[in-house]
N, C-alpha and C positions, 0 to 999 in steps of 0.2 A: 567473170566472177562465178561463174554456173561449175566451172568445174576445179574450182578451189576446194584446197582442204581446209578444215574447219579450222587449224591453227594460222593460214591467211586469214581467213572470212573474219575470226577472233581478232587478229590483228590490225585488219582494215577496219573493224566497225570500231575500236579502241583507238585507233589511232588518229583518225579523220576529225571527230570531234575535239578532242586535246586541240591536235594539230589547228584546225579554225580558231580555235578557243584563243590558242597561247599567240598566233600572228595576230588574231583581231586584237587581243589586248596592247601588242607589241605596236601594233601601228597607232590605235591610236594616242596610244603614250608617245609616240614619236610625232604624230602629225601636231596633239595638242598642244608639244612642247616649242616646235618649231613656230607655230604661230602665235602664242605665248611671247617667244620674244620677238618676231614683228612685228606683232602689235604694242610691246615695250618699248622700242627704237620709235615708231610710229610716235604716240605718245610722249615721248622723252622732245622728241625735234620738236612737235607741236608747244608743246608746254616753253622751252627754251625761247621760241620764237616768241610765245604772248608774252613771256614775260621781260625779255626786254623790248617789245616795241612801246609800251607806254613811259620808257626810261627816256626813248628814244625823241620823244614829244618835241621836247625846249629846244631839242637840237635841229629837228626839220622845221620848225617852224620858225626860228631865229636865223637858221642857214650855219650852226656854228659848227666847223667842221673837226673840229679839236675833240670837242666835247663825243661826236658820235663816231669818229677812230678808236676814243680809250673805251666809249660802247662796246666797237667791234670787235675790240681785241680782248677785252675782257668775256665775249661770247665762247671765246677761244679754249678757255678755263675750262669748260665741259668735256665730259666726255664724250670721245667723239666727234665733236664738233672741227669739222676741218675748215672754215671759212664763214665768215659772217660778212654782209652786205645791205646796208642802208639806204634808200635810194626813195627820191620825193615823187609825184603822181605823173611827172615827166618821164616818167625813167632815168634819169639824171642819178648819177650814182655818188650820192657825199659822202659815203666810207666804205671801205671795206678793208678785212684783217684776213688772213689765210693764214694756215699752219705749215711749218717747214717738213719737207719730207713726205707732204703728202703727192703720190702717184695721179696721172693726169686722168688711165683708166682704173683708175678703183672706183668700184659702186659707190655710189652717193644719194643720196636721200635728200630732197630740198623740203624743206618747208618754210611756209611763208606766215606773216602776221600781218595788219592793216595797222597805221600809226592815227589814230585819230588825238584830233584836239581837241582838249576839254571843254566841257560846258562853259557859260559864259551867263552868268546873273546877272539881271538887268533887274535896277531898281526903279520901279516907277513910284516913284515916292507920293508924287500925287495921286496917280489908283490905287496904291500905296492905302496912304491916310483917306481918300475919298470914299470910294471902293470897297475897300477891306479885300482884293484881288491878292492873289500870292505873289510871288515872285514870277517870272516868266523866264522859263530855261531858255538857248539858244540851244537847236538842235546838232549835234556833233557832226564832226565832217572830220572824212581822213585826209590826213596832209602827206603820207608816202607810206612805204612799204617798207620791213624788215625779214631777210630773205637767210637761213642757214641752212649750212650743207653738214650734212651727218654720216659719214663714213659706217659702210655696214659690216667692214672687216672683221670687227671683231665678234660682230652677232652673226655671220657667216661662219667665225671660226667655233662659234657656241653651236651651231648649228650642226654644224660636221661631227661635234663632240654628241653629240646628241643620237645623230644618225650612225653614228659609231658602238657607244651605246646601247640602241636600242637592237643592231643587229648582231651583239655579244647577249643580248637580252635574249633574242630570237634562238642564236643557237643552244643558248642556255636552256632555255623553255622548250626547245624541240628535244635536245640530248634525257632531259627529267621526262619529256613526256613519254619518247622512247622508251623510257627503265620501267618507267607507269605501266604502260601497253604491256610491255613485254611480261613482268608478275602479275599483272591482273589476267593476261590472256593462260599465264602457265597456269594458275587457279584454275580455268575454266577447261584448258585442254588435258588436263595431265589425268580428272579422273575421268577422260570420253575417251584417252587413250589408251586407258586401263582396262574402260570396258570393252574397245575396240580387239584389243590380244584378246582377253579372257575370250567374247564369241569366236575368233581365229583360230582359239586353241579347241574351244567346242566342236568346229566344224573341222576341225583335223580328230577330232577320238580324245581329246586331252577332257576328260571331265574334272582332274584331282587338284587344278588351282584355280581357288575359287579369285575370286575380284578382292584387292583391298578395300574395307572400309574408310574412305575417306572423304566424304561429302555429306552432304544432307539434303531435304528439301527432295525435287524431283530426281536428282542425280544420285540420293540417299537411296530413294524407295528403288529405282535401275537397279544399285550395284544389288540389292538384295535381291532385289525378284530373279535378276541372273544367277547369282548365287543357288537360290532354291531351285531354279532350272534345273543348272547342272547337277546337284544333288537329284535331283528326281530323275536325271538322266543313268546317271550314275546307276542308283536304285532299280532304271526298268533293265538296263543293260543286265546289269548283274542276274537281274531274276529270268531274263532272256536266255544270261549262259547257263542258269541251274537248268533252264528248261531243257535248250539243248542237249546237257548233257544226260539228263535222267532219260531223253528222246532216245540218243546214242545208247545207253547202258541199254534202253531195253529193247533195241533192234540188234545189240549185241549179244541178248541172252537170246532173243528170238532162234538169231543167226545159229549159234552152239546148240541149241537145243534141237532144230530140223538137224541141223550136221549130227548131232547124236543117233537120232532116231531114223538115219538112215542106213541103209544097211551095203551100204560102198565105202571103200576106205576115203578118206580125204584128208590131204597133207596142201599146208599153205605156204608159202615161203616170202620171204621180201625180194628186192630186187638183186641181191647178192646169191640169192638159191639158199638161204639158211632159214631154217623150219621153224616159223612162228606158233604153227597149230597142228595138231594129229587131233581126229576123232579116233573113239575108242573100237573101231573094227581096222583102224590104219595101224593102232598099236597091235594087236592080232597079227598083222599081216608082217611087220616088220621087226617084234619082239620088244619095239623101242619102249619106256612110258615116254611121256606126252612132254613132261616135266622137263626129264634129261636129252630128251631130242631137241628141244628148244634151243637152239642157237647155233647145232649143228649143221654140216652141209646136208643138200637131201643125197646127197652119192654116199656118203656114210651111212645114213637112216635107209634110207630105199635102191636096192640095186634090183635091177631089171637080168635075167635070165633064157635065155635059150631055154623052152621047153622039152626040146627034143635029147639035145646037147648035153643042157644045165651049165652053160656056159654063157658068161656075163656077157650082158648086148649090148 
């Protein structure tokens, strides 16, 4: 991370929290849904079972096996419910109903209920009237068990729907948070990238484009203070090249005025041999002015001579 550029760093520090954000909510809306209905299933077999084991009474305690078959089978009526089983404290089994079509490995859920038989009021008529004593309850006792099986197929197949769901949730929530990341970090990189050219172009010579104005705050007060930089840059340079040159002007009157007031001719030329300058004892010497010599060759302006001869050398 040390050697990131700032539109990573903007993007990782943008993106990490979303991203936590949008799975942590993802999950637990998944976890608390999936448990949600196993604890409904749970619940639902629970309650099924209490409530027909007290149906169940007259039939374990009388032995009548008719009576707790159309129990069993009416357990069936549930949903869910693949098998119901009646059976006294023996384990002895006096009914049971199954559903058709049900698979031998499919998940199954049992739950069980205790079959007690009712209380039994014993009138003692003599403690009764003697006394003034209540009634005396007999305490209950269970006389068998009533056992159903709850198929979780279909809260498996809720389950899946869910887990489906919530990872269409997931990529939903990471794709928006993505788009988030991405305009919240372009806010933040586009005027650091603006300031980044504008010094770029400062440290290549470029002073004349200043920064756009488009931020506030700390990144407000930057684009300006750069701004005024480069203006003030701008400003010393400028007064640097008047410097220069007024330097240059008057090392170049210097220059012409000792060339005047010497008493040698002197002719200067560029690199081609064409006459940039004559001082005024070179026009003497050559007839030329200084003017019309300017731009001609020096073999036209200056021809050199045999003394003796007077024949060109």
């Amino acid at each position: 991370m040390k050697n990131w550029g700032i539109r990573a760093r903007v993007l990782f520090l943008a993106l990490v929290p979303l991203t936590v954000m949008v799975l942590s909510m993802s999950a637990y809306f998944v976890v608390t849904r999936l448990h949600d209905l196993d604890r409904a299933l749970q619940n639902r077999g629970q309650a099924i079972a209490r409530g027909l084991a007290p149906a169940c009474e007259y039939g374990v305690v009388s032995g009548n096996r008719s009576i707790l078959s159309n129990l069993a089978q009416s357990g069936l009526t549930e949903a869910d419910v693949i098998s119901g089983t009646i059976a006294d404290m023996h384990g002895n089994i006096l009914a049971r109903a199954a559903a058709t079509g049900h698979q031998e490995d499919d998940d199954v859920r049992k739950f069980q209920a205790p079959v007690h038989q009712s209380a039994i009021v014993f009138d003692d008529w003599q403690n009764r009237v003697e006394t003034r004593h209540p009634a005396v309850l007999q305490a209950r006792r269970q006389v068998g068990w009533v056992a159903v099986e709850l198929s979780t197929a279909s809260t498996q197949a809720q389950q899946a729907r869910i887990l489906a769901n919530g990872l269409v949730i997931i990529v939903i929530g990471l794709g928006l948070t993505a788009v988030f990341a991405q305009r919240m970090a372009r806010g933040v990189i586009s005027p650091i990238q603006a300031l980044t050219d504008t010094v770029e172009r400062i440290r290549n010579g470029d002073f004349t484009t200043p920064v756009p104005q488009q931020s506030g705050g700390e990144l407000g007060r930057l684009e300006t203070g750069i701004n005024v930089m480069a203006e003030a840059l701008t400003a010393a340079r400028e007064k640097e090249k008047r410097r220069a040159e007024d330097a240059l002007y008057l090392e170049k009157v210097r220059a012409q005025v000792t060339l005047e007031s010497i008493g040698d001719g002197v002719i200067t030329t560029d690199a081609e041999a064409h006459i940039v300058y004559m001082n005024s004892v070179a026009e003497q010497f050559t007839g030329w002015n200084r003017d019309s010599a300017r731009g001609h060759s020096l073999d036209e302006v200056f021809r050199l001579c045999d003394e003796a001869t007077d024949a060109p050398d």
